[in-house]
Residue frames relative to the residue before (quaternion, step in Angstrom):
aa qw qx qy qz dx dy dz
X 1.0000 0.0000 0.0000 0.0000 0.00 0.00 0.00
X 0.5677 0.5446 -0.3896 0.4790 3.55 1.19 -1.00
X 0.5692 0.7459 -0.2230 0.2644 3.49 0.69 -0.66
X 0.7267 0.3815 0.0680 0.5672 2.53 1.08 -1.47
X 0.5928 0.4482 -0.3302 0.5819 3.40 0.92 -0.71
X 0.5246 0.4912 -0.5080 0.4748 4.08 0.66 -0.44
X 0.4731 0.7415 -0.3520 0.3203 3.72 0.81 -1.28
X 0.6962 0.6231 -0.0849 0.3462 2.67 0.24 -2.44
X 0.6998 0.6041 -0.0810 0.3725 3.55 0.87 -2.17
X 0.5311 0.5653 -0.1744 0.6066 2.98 1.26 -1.56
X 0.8859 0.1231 -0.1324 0.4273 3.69 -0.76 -1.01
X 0.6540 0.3062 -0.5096 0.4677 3.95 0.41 0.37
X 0.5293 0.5868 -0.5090 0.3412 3.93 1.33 -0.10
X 0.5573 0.6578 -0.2769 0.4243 3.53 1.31 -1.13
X 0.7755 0.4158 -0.2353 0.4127 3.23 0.89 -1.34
X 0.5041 0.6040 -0.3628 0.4994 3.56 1.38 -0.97
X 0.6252 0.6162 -0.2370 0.4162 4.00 0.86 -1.13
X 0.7597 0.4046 -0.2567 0.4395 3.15 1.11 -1.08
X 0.5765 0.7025 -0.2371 0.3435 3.24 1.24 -1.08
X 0.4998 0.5164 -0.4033 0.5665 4.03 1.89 -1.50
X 0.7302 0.5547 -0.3594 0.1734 2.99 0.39 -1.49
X 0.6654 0.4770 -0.3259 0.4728 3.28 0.79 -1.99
X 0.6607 0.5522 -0.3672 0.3517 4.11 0.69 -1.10
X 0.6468 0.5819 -0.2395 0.4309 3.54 1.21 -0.57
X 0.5778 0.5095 -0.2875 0.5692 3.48 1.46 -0.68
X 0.8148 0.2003 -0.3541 0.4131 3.53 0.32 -1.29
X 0.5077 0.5696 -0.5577 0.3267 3.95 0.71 0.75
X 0.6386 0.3988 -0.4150 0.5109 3.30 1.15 -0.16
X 0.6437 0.4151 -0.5290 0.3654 3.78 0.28 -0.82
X 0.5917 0.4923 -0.4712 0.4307 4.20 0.78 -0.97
X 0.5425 0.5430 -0.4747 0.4306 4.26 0.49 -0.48
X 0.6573 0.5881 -0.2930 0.3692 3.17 0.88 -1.82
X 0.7760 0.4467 -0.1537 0.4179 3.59 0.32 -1.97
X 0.6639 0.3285 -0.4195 0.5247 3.93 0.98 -0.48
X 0.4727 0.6038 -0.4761 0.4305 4.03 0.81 -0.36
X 0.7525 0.4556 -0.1352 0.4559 3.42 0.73 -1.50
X 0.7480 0.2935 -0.2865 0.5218 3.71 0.80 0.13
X 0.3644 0.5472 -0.4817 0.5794 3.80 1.48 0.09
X 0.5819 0.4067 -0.3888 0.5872 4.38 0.40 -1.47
X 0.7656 0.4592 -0.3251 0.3120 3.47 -0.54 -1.47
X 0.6824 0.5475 -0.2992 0.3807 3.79 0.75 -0.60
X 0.8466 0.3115 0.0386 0.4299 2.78 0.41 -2.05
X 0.5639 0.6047 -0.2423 0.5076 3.52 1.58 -0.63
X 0.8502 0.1578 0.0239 0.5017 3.30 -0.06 -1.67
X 0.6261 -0.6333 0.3990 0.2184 3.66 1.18 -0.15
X 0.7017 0.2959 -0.2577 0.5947 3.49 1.34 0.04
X 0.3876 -0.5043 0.6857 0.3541 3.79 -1.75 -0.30
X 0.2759 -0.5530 0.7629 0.1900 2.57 -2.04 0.38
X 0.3246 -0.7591 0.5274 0.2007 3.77 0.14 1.66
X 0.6988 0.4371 -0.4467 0.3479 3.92 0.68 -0.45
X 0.5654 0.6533 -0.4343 0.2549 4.00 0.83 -0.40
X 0.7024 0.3899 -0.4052 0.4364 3.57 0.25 -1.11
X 0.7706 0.3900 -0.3907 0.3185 3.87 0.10 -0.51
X 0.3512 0.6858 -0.3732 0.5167 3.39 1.87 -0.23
X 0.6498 0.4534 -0.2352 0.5630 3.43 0.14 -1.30
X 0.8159 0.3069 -0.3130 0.3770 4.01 -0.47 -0.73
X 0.6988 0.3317 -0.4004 0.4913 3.39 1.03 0.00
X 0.6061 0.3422 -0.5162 0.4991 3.80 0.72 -0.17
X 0.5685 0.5073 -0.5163 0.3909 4.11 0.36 0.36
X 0.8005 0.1874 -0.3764 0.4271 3.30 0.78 -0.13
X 0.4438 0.5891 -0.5345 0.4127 3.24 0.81 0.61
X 0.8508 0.2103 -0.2855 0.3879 3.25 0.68 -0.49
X 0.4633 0.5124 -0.5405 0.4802 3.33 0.95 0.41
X 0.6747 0.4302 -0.3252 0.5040 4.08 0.67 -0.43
X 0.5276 0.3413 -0.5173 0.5810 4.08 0.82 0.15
X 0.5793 0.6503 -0.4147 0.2638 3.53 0.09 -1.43
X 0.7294 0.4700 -0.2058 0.4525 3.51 0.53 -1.98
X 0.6163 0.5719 -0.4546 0.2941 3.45 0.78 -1.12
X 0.7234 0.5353 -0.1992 0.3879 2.81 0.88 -2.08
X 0.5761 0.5563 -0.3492 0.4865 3.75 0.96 -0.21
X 0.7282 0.2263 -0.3875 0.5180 3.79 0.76 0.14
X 0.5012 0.6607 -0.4480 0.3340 3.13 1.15 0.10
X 0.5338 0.6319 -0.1940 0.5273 3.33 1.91 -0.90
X 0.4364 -0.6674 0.4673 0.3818 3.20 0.61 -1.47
X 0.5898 0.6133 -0.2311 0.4719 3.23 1.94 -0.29
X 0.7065 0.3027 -0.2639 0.5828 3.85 0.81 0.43
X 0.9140 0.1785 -0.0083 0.3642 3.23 -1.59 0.80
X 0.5767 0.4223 -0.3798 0.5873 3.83 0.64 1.21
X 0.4374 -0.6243 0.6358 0.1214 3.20 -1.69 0.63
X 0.1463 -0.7617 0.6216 -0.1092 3.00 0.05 2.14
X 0.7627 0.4857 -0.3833 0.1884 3.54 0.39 -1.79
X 0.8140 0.3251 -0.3258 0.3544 3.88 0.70 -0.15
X 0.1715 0.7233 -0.5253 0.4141 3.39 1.54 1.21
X 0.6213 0.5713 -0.3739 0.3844 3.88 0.47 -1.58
X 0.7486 0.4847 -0.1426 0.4294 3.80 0.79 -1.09
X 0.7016 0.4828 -0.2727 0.4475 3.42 1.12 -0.88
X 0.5765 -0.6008 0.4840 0.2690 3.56 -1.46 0.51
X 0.6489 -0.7166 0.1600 0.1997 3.23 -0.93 1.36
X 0.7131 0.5126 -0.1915 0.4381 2.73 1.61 -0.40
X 0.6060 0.5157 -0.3563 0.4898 3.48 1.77 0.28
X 0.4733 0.7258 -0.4280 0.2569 3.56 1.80 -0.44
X 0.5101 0.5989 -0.3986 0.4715 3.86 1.28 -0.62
X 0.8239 0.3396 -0.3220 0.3196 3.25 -0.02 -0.67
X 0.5991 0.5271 -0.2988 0.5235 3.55 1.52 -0.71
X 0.4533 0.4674 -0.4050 0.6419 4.10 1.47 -0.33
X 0.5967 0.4042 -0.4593 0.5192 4.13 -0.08 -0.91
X 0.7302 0.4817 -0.3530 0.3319 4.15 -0.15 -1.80
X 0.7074 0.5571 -0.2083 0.3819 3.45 1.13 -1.14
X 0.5542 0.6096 -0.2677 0.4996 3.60 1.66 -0.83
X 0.5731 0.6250 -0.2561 0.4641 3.26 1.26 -1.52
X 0.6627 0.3701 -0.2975 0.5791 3.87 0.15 -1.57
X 0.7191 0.2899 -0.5698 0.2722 3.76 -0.20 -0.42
X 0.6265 0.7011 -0.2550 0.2258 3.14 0.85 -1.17
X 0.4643 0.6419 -0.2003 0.5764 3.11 1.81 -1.01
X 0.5822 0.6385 -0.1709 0.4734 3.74 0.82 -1.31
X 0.8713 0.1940 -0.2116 0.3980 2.95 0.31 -1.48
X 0.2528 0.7149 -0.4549 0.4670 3.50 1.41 0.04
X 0.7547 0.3294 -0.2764 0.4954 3.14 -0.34 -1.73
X 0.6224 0.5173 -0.5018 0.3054 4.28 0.11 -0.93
X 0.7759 0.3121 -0.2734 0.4753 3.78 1.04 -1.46
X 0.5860 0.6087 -0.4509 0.2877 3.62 0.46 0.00
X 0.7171 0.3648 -0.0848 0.5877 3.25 1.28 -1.70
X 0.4791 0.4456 -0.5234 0.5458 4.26 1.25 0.70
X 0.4946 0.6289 -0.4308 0.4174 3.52 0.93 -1.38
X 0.7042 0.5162 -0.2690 0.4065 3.64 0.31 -1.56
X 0.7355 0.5353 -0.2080 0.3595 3.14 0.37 -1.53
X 0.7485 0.3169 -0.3643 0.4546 3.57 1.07 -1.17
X 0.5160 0.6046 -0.4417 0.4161 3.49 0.80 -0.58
X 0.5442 0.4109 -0.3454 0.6447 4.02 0.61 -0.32
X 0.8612 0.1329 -0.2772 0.4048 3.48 -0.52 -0.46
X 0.3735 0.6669 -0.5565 0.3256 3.67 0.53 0.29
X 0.7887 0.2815 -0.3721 0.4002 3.38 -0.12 0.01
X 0.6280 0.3842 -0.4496 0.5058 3.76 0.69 0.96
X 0.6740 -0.6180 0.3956 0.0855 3.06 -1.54 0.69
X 0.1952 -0.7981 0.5168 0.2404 3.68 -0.34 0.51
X 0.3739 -0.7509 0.5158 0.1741 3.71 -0.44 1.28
X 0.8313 0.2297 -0.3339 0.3804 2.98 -0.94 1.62
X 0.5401 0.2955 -0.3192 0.7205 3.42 1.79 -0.06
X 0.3929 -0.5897 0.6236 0.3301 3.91 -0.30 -0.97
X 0.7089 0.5066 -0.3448 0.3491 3.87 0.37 -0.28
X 0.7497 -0.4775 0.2345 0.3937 3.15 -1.03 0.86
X 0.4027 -0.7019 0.5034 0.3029 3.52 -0.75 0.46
X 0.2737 0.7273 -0.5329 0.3349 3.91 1.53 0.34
X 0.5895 0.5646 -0.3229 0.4790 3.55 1.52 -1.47
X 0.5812 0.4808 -0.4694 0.4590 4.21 0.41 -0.20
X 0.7271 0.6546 -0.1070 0.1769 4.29 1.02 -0.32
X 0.6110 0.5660 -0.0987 0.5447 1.89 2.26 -1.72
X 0.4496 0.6028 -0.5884 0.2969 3.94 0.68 0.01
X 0.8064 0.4589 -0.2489 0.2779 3.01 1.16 -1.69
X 0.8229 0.2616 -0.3346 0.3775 3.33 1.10 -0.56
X 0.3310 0.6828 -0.4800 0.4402 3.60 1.17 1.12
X 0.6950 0.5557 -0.1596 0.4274 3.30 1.63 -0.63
X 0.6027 0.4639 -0.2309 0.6068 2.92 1.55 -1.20
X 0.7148 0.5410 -0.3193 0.3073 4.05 0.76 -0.10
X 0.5182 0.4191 -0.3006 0.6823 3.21 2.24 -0.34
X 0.6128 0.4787 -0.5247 0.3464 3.66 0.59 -0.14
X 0.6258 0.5960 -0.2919 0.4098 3.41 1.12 -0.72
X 0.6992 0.3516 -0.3261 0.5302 3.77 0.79 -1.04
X 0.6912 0.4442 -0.4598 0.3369 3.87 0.59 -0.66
X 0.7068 0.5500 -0.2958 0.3323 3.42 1.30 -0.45
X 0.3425 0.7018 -0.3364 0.5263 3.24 2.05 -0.33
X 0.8128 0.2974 -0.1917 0.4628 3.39 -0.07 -1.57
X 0.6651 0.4077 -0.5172 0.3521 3.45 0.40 0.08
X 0.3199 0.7532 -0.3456 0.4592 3.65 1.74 -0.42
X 0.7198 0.4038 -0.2052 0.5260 3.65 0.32 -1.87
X 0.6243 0.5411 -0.3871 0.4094 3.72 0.25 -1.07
X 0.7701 0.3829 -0.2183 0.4611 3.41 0.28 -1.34
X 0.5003 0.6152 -0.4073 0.4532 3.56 1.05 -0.15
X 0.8464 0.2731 -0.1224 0.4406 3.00 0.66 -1.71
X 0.5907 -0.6529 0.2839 0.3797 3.65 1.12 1.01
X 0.5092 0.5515 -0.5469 0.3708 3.48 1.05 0.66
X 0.6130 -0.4665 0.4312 0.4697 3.60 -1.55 0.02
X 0.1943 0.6723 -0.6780 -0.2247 2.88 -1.85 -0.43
X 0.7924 -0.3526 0.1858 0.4618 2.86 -1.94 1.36
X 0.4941 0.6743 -0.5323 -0.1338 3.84 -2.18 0.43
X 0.7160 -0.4011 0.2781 0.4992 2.90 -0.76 0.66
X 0.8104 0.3309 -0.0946 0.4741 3.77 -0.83 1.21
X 0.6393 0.1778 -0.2431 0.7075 3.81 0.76 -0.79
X 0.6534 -0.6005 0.4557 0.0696 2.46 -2.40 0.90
X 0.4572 0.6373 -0.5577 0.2714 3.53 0.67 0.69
X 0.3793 0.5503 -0.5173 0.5345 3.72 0.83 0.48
X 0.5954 0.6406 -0.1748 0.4522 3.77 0.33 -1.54
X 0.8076 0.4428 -0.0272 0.3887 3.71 0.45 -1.59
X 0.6883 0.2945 -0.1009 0.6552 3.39 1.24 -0.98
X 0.3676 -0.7695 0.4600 0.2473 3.71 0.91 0.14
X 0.7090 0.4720 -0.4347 0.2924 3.49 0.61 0.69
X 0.7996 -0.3694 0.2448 0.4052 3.48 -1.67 1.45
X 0.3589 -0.6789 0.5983 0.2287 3.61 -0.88 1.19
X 0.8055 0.3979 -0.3013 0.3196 3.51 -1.19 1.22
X 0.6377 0.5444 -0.2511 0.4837 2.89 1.81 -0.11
X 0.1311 -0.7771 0.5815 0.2019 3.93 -0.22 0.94
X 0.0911 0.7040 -0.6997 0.0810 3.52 -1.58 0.50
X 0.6446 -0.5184 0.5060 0.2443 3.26 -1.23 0.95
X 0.7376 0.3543 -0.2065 0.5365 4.11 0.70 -1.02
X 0.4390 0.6137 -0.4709 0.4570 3.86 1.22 0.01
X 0.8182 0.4045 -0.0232 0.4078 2.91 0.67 -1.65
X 0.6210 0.5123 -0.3449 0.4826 3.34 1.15 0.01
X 0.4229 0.4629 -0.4663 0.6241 3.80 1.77 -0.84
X 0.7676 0.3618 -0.4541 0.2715 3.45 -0.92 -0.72
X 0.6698 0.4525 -0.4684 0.3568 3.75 0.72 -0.83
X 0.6843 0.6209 -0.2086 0.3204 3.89 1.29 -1.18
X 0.4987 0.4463 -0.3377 0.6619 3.14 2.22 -0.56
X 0.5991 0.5224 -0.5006 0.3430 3.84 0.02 -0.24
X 0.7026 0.5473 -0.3335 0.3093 3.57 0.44 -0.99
């Protein structure tokens, strides 16, 4: 199972990696495209009819990778504040209850986007031309990494290994920069567990 679960680590760290990343680009291009139509307005006197709807769909894309990657961390979405008080030995199972409600969450994000884009797919976003399905898919692209990052933290804690949160010391232990997901983070920590 350890085995696998390294697997697991490996390919949702890669994906979690891609996700800062991809979220990190479309915060700059959405700076870029509202900079560029503030010049384009007030400067030169025209619009650039494709920026403002540009800009609302890379915002929720990256605000919906971002979060994911944030429970993937341990740093978004969970019920931390009555952990500090509880005994140490019940905090697993309230971390496991908390994984569960997101997971549940994210379910509900890709099932009920799923819906949503499938309804709006056949109209047009004004000023790009593409289906307006493309205004959905943050949510239910989001609600599918909330689900696998919240899974694998599920399995881990099953299989008595750590995972990354906000507050415990596996960040500390493996010596790497809190906030940063990687497939080889997560593989030192399963290989030190054993």
């Amino acid at each position: 199972m350890r085995d696998a679960l390294i697997r697991l680590a490996r390919l949702t760290g890669a994906v979690a990696t891609a996700g800062l990343w991809l979220a990190g680009i479309g915060l700059v291009l959405m700076t870029a495209f509202v900079f560029a139509q503030v010049v384009w307005r007030y400067v030169l006197g025209t619009s650039l009819f494709w920026a403002e709807p540009a800009s609302v769909m890379l915002m929720g894309w990256f605000i919906f990778l971002g979060a994911a990657v944030g429970v993937k961390e341990g740093y978004h979405l969970s019920f931390d504040v009555g952990l500090m008080v509880m005994p140490e030995r019940w905090r697993p199972w309230f971390h496991t209850a908390s994984d569960l409600v997101v997971t549940a969450f994210g379910f509900g994000m890709a099932w009920y986007g799923w819906q949503l884009a499938a309804k709006a797919a056949g109209g047009v976003i004004p000023g790009l031309g593409i289906s307006r399905l493309w205004d959905f898919a943050p949510v239910v692209g989001g609600g599918i990494l909330l689900m696998l990052f919240s899974i694998e933290r599920i399995l881990r804690r099953a299989a008595g290994l750590k995972t990354a949160r906000f507050g415990d010391m596996d960040d500390a232990a493996d010596g790497a920069p809190d906030g940063h997901a990687d497939g080889q983070r997560a593989e030192t920590m399963l290989h030190q567990e054993r």
